[in-house]
C-alpha positions as MATLAB code, in Angstrom:
seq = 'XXXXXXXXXXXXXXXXXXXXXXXXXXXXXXXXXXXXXXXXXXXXXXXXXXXXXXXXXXXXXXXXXXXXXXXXXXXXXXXXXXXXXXXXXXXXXXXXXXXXXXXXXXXXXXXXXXXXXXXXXXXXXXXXXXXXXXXXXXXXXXXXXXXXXXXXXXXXXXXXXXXXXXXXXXXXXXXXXXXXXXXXXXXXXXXXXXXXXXXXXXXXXXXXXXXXXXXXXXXXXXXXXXXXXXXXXXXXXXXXXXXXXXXXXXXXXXXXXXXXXXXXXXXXXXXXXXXXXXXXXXXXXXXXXXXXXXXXXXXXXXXXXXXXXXXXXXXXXXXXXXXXXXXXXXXXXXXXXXXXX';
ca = [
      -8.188    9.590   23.325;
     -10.710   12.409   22.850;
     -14.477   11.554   22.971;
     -16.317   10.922   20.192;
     -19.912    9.459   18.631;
     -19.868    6.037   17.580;
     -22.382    4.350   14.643;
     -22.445    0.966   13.381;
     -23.415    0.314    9.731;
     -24.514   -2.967    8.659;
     -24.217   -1.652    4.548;
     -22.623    0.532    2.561;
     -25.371    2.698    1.545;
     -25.960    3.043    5.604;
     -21.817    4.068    5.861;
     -21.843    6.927    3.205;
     -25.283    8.168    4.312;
     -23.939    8.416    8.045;
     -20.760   10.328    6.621;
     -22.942   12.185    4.383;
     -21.661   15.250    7.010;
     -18.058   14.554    6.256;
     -16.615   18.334    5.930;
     -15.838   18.718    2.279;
     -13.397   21.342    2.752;
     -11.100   18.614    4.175;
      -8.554   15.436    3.226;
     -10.789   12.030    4.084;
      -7.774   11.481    6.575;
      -8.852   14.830    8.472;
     -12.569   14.893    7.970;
     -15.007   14.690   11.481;
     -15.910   11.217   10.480;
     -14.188    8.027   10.546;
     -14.449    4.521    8.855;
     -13.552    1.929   11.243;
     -12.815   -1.416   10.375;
      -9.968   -3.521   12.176;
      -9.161   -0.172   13.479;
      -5.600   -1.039   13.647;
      -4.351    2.157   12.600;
      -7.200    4.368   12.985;
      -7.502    3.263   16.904;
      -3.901    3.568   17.211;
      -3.256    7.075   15.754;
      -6.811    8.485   17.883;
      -5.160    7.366   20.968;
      -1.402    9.285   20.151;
      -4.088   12.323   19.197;
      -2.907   12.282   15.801;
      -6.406   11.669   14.444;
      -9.651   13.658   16.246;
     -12.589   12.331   14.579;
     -16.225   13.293   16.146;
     -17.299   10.139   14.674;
     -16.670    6.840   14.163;
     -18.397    4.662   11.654;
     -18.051    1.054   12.282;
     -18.557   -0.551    9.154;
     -17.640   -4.088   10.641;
     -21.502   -4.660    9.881;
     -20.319   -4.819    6.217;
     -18.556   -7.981    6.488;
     -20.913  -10.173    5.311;
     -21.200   -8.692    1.262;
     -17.973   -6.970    1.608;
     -15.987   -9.619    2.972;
     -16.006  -12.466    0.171;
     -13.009  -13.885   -2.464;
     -14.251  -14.387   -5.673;
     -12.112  -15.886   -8.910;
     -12.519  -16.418  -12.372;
     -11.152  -15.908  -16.014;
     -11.332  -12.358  -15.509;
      -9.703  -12.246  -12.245;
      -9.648  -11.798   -8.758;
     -12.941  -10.204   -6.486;
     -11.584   -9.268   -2.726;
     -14.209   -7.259   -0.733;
     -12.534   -4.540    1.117;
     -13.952   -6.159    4.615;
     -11.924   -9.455    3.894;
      -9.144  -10.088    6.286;
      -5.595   -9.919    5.876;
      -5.403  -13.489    7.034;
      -8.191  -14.584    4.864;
      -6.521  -13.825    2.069;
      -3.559  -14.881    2.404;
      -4.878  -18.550    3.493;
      -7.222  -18.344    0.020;
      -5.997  -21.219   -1.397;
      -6.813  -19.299   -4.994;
      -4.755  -16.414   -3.835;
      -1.786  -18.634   -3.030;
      -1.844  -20.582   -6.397;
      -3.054  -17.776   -9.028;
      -1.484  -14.367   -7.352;
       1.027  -15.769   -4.967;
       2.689  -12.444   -4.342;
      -0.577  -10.934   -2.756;
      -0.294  -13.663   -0.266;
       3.518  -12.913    0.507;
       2.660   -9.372    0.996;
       0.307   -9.958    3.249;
       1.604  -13.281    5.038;
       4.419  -11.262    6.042;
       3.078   -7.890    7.364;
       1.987   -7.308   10.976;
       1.505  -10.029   13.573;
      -0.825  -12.879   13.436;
      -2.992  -11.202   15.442;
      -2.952   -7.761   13.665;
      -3.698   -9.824   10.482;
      -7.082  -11.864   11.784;
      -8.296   -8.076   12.532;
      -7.121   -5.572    9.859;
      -9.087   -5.709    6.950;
      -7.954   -5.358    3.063;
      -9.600   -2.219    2.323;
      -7.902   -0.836    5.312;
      -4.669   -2.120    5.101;
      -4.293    0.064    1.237;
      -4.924    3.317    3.337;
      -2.626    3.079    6.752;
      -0.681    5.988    6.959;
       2.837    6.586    7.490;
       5.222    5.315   10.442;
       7.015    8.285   10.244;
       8.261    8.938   13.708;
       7.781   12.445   13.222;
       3.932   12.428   12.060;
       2.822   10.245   15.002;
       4.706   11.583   17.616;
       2.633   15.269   18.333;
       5.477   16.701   20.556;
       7.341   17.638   17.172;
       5.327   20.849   15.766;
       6.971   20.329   12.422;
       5.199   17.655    9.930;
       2.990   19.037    7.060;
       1.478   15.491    6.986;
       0.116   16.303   10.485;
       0.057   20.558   10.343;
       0.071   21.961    6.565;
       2.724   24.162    6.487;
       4.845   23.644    9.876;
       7.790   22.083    8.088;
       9.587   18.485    7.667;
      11.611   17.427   10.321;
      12.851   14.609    8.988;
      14.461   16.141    5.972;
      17.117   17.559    8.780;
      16.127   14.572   11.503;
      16.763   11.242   11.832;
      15.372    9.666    8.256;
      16.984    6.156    8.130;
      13.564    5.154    7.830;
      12.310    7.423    5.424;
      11.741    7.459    1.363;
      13.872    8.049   -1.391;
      11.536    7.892   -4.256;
       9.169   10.592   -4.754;
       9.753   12.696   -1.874;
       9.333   16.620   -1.986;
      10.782   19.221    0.206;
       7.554   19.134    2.124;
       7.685   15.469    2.941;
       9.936   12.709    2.612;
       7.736   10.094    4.400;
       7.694    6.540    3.497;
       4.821    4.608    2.544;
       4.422    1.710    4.865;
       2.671   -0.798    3.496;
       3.440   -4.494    1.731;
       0.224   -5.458   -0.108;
       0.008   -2.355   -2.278;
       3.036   -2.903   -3.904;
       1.366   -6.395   -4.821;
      -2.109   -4.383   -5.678;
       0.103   -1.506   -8.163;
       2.390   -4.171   -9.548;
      -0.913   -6.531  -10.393;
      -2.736   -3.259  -12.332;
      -5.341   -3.790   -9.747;
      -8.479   -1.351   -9.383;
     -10.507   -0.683   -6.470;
     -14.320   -0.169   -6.058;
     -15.591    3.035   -4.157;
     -19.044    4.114   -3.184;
     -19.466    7.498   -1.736;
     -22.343   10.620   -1.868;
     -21.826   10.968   -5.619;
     -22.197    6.994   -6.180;
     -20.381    3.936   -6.697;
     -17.002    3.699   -9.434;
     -14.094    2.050  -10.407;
     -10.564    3.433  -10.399;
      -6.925    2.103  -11.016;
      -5.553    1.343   -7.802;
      -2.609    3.363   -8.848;
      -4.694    6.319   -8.894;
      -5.510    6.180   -5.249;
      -2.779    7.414   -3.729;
      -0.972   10.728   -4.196;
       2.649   11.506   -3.931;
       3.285   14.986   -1.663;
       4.221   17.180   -3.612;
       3.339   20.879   -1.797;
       0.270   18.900    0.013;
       1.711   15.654    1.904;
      -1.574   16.006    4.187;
      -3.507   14.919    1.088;
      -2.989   11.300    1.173;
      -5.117   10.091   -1.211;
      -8.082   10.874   -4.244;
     -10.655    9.868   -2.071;
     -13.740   11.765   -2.063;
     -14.778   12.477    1.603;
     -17.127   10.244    3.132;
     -15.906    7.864    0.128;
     -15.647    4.213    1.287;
     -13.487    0.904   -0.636;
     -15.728   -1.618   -0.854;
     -13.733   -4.012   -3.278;
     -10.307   -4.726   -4.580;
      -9.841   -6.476   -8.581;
      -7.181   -7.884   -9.805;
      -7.020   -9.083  -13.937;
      -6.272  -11.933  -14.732;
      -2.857  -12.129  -16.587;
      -0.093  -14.607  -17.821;
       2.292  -12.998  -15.011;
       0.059  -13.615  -11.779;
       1.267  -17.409  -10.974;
       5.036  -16.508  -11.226;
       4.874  -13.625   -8.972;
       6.964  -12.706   -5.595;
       7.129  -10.127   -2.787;
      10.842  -10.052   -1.332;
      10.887   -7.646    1.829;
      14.144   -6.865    3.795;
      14.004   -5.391    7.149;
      15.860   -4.905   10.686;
      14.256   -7.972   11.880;
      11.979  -10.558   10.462;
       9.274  -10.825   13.238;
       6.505   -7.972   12.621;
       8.803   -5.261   10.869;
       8.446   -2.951    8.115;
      10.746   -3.235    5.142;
      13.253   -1.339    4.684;
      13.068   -2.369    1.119;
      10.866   -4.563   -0.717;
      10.128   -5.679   -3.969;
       6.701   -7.192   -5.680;
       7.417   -8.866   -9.352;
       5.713  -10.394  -11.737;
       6.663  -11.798  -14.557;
       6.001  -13.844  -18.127;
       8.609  -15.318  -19.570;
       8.875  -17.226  -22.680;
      10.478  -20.795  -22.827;
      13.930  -19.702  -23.034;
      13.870  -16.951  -20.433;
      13.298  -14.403  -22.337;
      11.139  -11.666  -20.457;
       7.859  -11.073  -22.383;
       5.838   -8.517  -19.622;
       7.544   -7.812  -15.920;
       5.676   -6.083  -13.695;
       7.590   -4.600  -10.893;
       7.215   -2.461   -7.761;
       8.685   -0.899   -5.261;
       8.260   -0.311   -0.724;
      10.191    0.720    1.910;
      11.700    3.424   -0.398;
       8.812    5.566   -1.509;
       6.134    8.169   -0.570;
       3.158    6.120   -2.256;
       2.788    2.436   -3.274;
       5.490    2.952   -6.184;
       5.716    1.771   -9.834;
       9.420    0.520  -10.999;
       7.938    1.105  -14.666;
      11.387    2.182  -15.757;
      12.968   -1.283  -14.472;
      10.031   -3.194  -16.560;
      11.220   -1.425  -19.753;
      15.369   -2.738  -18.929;
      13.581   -5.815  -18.873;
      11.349   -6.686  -21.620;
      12.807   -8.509  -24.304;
      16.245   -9.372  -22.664;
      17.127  -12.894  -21.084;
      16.303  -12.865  -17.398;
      20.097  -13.338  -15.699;
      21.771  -11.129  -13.352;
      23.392   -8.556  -15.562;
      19.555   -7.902  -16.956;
      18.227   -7.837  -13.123;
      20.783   -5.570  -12.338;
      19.982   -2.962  -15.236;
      16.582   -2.982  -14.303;
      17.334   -1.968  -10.951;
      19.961    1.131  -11.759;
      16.970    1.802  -14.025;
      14.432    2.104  -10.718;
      16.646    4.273   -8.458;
      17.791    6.644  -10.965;
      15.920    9.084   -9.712;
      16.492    8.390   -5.834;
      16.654   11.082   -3.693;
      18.459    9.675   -0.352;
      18.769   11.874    2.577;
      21.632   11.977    5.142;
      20.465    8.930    7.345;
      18.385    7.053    4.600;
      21.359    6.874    1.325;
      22.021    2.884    2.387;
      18.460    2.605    1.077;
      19.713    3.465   -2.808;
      22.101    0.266   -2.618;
      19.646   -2.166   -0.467;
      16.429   -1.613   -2.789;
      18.695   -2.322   -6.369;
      20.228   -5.980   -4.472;
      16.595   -5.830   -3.139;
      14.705   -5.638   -6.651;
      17.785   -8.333   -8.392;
      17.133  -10.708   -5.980;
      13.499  -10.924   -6.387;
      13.598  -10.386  -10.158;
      15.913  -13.659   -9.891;
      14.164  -15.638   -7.668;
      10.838  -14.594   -9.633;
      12.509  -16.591  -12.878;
      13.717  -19.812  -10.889;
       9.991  -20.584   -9.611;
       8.488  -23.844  -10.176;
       5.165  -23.319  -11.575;
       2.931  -26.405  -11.151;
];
């Protein structure tokens, strides 16, 4: 790990003044200056000298106005320095929005989860072998313009929705699929002041610039995460596959929602996609099969050839294509037999 300065923040307004020197030339992900919460990804990636920051902000200090679950009839309040495990013990989460609490009940270890925080779980970066191990010179994610060598390489892992030639890495994270399914929205405060976006907004596919990660401003700091309220929050589900079901990433997953009238019938479905994609991903064309029809398998199923229409597997990866439609049917399925109380 490379030396660097190290200043704790006990506010926000403290945080964005301190990386008020962020280079604006720059992605946030390659500015001088670092947010540190858990630090279970930043630490990680300084120490493989994948990140270099100068400085660190530790922005732990924050935990006590950032770090609070609030509920009500317009939804749910998560500050961004709330724990993983926090919320997924909120006995609110688990009731009203029970997929956030999947997602997030079955990423990372115990441990990892008492430490990384939510804001900071939205933004870890890929697993991509390729972008975290420096000894390969080719990732565009890690050197803008050196090449993908994954798109030749070994890319079991990788994504098969909204990939580019420049980068077919996969998105690695559970609780934003439960965050873009939900139409959640994130508050940001930064050098130019606070504001509200969608949380679909936040992330950006890669297109010709995979080391652009996200529409962060630099030196721009989460400091919340809402979700609406909506008829489809209680019967909601997060079903992840994976090699092995202790502290694995999926291989696919699937986060649904859904409100159904009396006879089945889908009114609204909410649906999204990981494991398979560059960015937290949408399945807006499998909510569309949906709405209207009878929830039963031939329905689930036409949803799903409806999501990976546009797949584009690679060599290693194509298994993915079959494993994310049984993935998405499945859930869809078990979404419609729950129980609500």
């Amino acid at each position: 790990m490379r030396p660097f300065a190290f200043v704790a923040a006990d506010s926000a307004d403290a945080a964005v003044r301190a990386a008020a020197g962020s280079a604006r030339d720059l992605p946030p992900t390659d500015a001088p200056t670092q947010y540190l919460a858990g630090g279970t990804t930043l630490l990680d990636l300084m120490k493989l000298d994948v990140m270099r920051p100068q400085t660190v902000i530790d922005i732990g200090g924050l935990k006590r106005e950032r770090g609070t679950i609030e509920s009500g009839a317009e939804g749910l309040h998560m500050g961004a320095l709330t724990t993983m495990a926090e919320a997924a013990a909120n006995p609110i989460v688990r009731r009203e929005y029970p997929v956030i609490a999947e997602t997030l009940t079955l990423a990372a270890s115990a441990q990892l989860r008492n430490m990384a925080s939510l804001g900071g779980n939205v933004l870890q970066r890929t697993r991509c072998s390729y972008f975290r191990d420096t000894r390969w010179e080719a990732c565009n994610k890690r050197a803008p313009g050196s090449g993908c060598a994954a798109l030749d390489g070994v890319n079991r892992q990788h994504a098969i929705l909204g990939t580019s030639d420049a980068c077919i890495a996969t998105y690695p994270g559970d609780f934003a699929q439960a965050l873009i399914a939900l139409d959640a929205q994130i508050d940001l405060a930064g050098a130019g002041g606070a504001r509200r976006i969608a949380f679909a907004e936040l992330h950006r596919p890669p297109g010709r610039t995979p080391e652009v990660e996200t529409t962060l401003a630099p030196g721009e700091l989460i400091t919340a995460i809402v979700v609406p309220a909506g008829p489809w929050t209680r019967r909601s589900h997060y079903l992840k596959i994976r090699d092995r079901e202790s502290y694995q990433f999926a291989l696919a997953g699937a986060a649904v929602a859904l409100d159904l009238e009396d006879g089945g019938t889908v009114r609204e479905a909410r649906a999204a996609l990981g494991g398979v994609a560059t960015v937290p991903w949408r399945a807006r064309e499998a909510e569309a099969a949906l709405r209207g029809r009878r929830l039963d398998e031939d329905a689930a199923s036409a949803a799903a050839e409806a999501a990976f229409a546009a797949a584009a597997p690679r060599r290693h990866n194509a298994f993915k294509v079959a494993l994310g439609k049984r993935t998405l049917v499945r859930a869809l399925l078990e979404t419609g037999q729950m129980q609500l109380a």
